[in-house]
N, C-alpha and C positions, 0 to 999 in steps of 0.2 A: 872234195871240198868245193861249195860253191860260192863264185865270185860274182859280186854286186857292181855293174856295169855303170857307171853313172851316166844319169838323164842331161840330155845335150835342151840347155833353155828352147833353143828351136822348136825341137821334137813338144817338148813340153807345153809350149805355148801353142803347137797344132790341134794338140791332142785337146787344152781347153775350149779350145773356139769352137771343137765337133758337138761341147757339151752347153756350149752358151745360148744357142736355140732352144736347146730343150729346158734350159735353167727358167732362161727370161719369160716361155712363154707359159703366159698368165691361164691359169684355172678360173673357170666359175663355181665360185663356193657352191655347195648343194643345197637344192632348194630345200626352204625349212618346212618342218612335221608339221603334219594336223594338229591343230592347238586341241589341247583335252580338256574337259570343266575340269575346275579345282573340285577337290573333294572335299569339303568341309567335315569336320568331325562333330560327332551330332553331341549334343548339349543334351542335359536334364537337368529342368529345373523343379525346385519345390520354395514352395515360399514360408515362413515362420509364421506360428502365432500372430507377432507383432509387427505384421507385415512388410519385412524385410524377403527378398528375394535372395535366391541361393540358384548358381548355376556350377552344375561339375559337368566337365569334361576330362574325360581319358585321352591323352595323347602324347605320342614320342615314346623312343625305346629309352631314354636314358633315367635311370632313377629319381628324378627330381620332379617339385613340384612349385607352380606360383600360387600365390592367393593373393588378391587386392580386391580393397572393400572400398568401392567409389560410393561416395556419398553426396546428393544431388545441392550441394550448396557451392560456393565461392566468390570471386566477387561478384558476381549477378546481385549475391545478398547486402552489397554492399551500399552505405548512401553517400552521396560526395563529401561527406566528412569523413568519412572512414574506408578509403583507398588503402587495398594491400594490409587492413586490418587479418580479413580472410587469411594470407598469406601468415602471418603473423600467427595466429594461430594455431593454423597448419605446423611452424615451426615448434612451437609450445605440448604439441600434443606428444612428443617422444622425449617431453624432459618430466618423466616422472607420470606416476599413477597414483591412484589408495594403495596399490600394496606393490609396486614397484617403482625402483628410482631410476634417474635414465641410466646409468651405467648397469643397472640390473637387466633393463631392456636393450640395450645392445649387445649384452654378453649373452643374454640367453639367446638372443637371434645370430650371433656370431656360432656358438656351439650347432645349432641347426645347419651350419654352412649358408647361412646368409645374412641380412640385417634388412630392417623395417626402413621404409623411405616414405616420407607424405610429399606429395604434389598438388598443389593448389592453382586451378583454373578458372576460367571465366563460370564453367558452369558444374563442375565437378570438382571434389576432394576427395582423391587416392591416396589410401597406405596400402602398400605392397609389399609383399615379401617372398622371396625365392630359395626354398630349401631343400633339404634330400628325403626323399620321398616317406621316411619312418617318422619324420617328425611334422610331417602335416599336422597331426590331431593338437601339435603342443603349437604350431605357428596359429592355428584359428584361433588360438587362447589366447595365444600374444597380442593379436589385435584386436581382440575381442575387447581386450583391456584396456587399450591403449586410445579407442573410440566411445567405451563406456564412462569411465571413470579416469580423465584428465585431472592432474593435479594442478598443474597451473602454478606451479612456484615463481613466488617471487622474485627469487634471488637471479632467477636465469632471466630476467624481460631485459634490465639492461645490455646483458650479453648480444641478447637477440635483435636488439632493436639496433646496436652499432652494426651488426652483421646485413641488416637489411640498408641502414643507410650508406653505407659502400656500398652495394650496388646499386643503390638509386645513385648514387657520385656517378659513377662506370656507365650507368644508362642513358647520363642528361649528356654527358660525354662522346656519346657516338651520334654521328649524323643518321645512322639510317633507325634507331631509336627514337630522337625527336620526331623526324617525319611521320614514322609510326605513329607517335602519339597526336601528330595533329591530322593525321588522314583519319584515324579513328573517330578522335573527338568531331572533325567535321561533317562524319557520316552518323554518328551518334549522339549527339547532343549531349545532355543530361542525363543519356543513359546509362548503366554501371559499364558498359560495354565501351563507351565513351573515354572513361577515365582509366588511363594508363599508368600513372605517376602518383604517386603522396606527393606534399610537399615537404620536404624536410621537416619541418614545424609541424605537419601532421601527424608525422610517422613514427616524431619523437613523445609527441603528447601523450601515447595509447597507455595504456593502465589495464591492468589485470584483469580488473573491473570489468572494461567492456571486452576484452578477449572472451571472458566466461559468460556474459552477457551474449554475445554472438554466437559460441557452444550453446548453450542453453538454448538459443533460438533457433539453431537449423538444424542440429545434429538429430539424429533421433534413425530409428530403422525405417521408418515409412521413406524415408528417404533413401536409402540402401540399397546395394546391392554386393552380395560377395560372390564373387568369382576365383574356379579353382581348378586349374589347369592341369595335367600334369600325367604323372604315374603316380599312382595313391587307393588306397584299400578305401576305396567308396563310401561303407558300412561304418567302419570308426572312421571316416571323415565327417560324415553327415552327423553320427553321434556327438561328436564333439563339438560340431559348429550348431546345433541346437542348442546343448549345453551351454555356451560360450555366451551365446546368444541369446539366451530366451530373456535374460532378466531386462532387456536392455530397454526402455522407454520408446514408445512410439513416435512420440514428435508429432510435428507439423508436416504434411502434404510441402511436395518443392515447391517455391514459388514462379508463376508462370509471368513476366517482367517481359514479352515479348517486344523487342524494337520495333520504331519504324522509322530504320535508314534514311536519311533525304542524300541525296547529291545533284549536282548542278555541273555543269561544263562551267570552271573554275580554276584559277593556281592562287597556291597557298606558295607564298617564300619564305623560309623562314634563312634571316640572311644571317652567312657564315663568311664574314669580307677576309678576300685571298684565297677562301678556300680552292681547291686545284681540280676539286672534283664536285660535280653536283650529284645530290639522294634523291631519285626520284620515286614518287611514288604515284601511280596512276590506276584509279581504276571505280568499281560504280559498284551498288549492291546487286544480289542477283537470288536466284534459288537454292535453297538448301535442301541436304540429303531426303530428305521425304520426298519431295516432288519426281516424280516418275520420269520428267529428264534430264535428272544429274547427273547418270552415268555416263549422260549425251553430251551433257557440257564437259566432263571430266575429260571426255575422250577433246574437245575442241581444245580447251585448257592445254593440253598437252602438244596438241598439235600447232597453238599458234603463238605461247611463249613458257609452256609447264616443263621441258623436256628440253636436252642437250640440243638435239637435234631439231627444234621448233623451230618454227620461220623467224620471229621476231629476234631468237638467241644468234641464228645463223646471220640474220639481216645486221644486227647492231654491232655483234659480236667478229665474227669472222669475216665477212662481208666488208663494215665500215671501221673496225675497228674503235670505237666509242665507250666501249665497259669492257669488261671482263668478263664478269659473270650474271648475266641481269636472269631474269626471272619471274613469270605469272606463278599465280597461286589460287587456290579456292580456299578462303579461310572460312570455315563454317561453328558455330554455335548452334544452341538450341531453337529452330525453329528461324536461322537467319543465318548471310553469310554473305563475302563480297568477293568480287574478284578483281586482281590486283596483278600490272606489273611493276615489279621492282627492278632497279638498276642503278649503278654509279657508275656516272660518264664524266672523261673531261670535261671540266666547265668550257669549253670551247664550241663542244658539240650539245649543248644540254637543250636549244632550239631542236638541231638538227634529229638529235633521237629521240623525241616526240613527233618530231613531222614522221620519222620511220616507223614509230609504236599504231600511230593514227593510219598510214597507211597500209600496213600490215592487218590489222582491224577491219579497214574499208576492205582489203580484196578480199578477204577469207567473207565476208557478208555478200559481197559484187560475184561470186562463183567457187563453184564449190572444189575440195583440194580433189587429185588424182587417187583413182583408188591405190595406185602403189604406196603416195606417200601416206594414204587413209592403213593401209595395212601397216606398214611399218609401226606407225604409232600403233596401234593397235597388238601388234606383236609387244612392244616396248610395255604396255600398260600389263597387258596378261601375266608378263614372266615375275614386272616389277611386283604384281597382285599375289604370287605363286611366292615369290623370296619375302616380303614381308609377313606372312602368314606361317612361315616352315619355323616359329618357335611358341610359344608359351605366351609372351608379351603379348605378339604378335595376334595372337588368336584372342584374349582377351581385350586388343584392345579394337576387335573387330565387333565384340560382343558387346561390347560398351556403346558403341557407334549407332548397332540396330536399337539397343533399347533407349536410347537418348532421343532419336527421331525415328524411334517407332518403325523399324521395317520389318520387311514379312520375312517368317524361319528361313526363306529361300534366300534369302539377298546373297551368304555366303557364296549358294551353291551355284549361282545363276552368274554372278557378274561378272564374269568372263565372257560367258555366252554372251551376256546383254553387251558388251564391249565390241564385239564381233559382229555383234547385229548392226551397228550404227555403219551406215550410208553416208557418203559424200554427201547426197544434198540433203540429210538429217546435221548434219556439222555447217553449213550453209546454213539451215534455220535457224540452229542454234544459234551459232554467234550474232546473227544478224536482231534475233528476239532477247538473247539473257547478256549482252555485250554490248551493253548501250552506251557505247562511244560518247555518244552526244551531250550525255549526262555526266560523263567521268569529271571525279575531281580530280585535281593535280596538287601533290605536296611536294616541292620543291626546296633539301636545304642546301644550299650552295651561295655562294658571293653576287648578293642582290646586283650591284653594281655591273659586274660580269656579266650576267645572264638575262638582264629585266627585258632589253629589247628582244632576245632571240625568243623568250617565252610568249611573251605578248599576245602574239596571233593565236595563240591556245586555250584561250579563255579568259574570263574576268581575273584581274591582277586583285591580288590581296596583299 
């Protein structure tokens, strides 16, 4: 029989301290792999009769398949009396068909294992749907239906119209919502790109009338495009979505309503007295995805407020303590697009983190970053490119992006490479040429009183 001696704390506590050098001392992680190009999975497309576009791709092990049929209208089509009409519509398009009613369409899209959804944007209108791969042939039907022959009931406008004015309540409500709509409307004008908001009064006026009014004017297949993702028997997909499809009216050509941006070195206040925090909004128009150096801005974006890790996040953020979570952006549309940082700081600091946004701008333009910190963002941007892209959505709404501003078959395959290729003093031009500080408007909502002196030196007071 053997007996268990017990451990004298002494002995015990020797025996640790032999292992506490080797515990505490620090490793260097291992340097990371050759980045690889993504592999894009190659598309085929063919186009209908009626000149609607059709793109399939094969991809993924699992049985399932996407379809969404973007259609090149929204509010772009929209005139300043008829704000989030579009939207409206959108909603209307799944209460009911000729020969189906909306509880028919979401049962038959439930038995598929998915349901039909419309999204409506500045320059596109999406119905999607996500099913198991046998019922592709019957999901093309379903939207086939549901974008040719709208029934537009009546009964269901009031439903829909209470539905949207809640959220216009929820959106005049948030501070960094107003600011939005007055950075916009100050860089847009009169343009539909401008107008962010209905007015109550607007929203309630609408009538069926002009809903089918507005169908009637932009729907059409010239305008189309169906995309279908997935695992799916190619042959009866393509059959079907012919079939589905052929009867359906040509329409009208998109409408080309291209902006032209103005911004000024400017603050907009829009005063929120006591508020505890000020919404900033900063930033100026710039290039959009067509131009042959966005990928180059994409990669600065990231590096100087797009990413956790960006100087301006670091500066404001961890550094001074001022926001929580602020934020650059490239918001792009058709043929336009601006670049923006957002941030909600103590009203106390709301001077001080402009003077840090401005000078964070000035250095990245005055010299260019370290290639380390140039790589890191660069590792950051590839993986984030690689994880957005590993589904279905994902890969459609990469296909969306080429055809909307027009890039070449390669964009997929290449813009990684192309993100690897950008140089330190490539990110120095950039910012110093599409980051024009000088010109940035500033929308500010926060407690006029509180903050009017700190702002001041930042441009014309509004």
């Amino acid at each position: 029989m053997k007996t268990h001696l017990p451990v004298r704390p002494a002995v015990l506590l020797a025996a640790l301290s032999l292992c506490v050098p080797a515990i505490a001392q620090k490793q260097a992680p291992p340097e990371p792999g050759q980045p690889k190009d993504f592999v894009a999975p190659k598309p085929r497309r063919i186009t209908l009769d009626n000149g609607m576009g059709v793109t399939f791709v094969q991809y993924g092990t699992i049985p399932k398949v996407t379809l969404r049929l973007g259609v090149r209208t929204g509010n772009i089509d929209e005139s300043a009396s008829q704000v989030w009409l579009a939207d409206l519509v959108g909603d209307l398009l799944t209460q009911g068909t000729a020969t189906r009613t909306a509880s028919q369409i979401a049962q038959q899209a439930g038995d598929m294992g998915g349901e039909i959804s419309v999204a409506v944007g500045p320059d596109r209108t999406d119905v999607t749907i996500d099913v198991l791969s046998e019922s592709g042939p019957h999901a093309a039907r379903l939207i086939a239906d549901v974008v040719k022959s709208p029934r537009f009931p009546e009964a269901e406008l009031a439903r829909l119209k209470a539905d949207r004015l809640r959220q216009l309540s929820i959106a005049r409500s948030q501070p960094q919502q107003i600011a939005l709509e007055k950075f916009r409307a100050t860089l847009y004008g009169d343009h539909p790109y401008g107008r962010l908001f209905p007015t109550a009064e607007m929203l309630q006026g609408y009538t069926i009338a002009q809903a089918r009014a507005f169908y009637d004017a932009n729907f059409g297949a010239a305008r189309s495009g169906l995309y279908v993702v997935g695992r799916f028997d190619e042959a009866a997909m393509e059959k079907a979505v012919r079939a589905a499809f052929a009867g359906w009216k040509k329409g009208s050509p998109a409408s080309s309503r291209i902006p032209k941006p103005r911004s000024e070195r400017r603050v907009e206040v829009l005063d929120r007295p006591g508020a505890v925090q000020s919404t900033i909004y900063l930033g100026m128009p710039t290039i959009d995805p067509s131009n042959p150096d966005y990928i180059s801005l994409v990669v600065t974006d990231s590096l100087l407020g797009g990413s956790f890790g960006s100087r301006i996040t670091s500066n404001i953020r961890e550094q001074k303590g001022y926001t929580y979570s602020p934020a650059s952006q490239l918001s792009s549309r058709f043929r336009d697009a601006y670049w923006v940082e957002v941030a909600d700081v103590t009203t106390k600091d709301t001077g001080a983190s402009l003077k840090e946004i401005f000078a964070e701008i000035d250095r990245l333009q005055a010299e260019p970053p370290a290639d380390k910190e140039l790589r890191g963002i660069q590792n950051y941007l590839a993986g984030l490119f690689v994880l957005r892209n590993s589904n279905r959505p994902g890969i459609i709404n990469q296909l969306q992006l080429m055809d909307l501003h027009r890039l070449p078959e390669d964009y997929l395959a290449t813009w990684v490479k192309k993100v690897y290729a950008v140089k330190p003093a490539d990110v120095q031009r950039i910012a110093t040429k599409y980051i024009a500080d000088d010109k940035a408007t500033i929308v500010i909502a926060g407690d006029q009183k509180a903050i009017g002196e700190q702002v001041a030196p930042y441009g014309k007071t509004k």
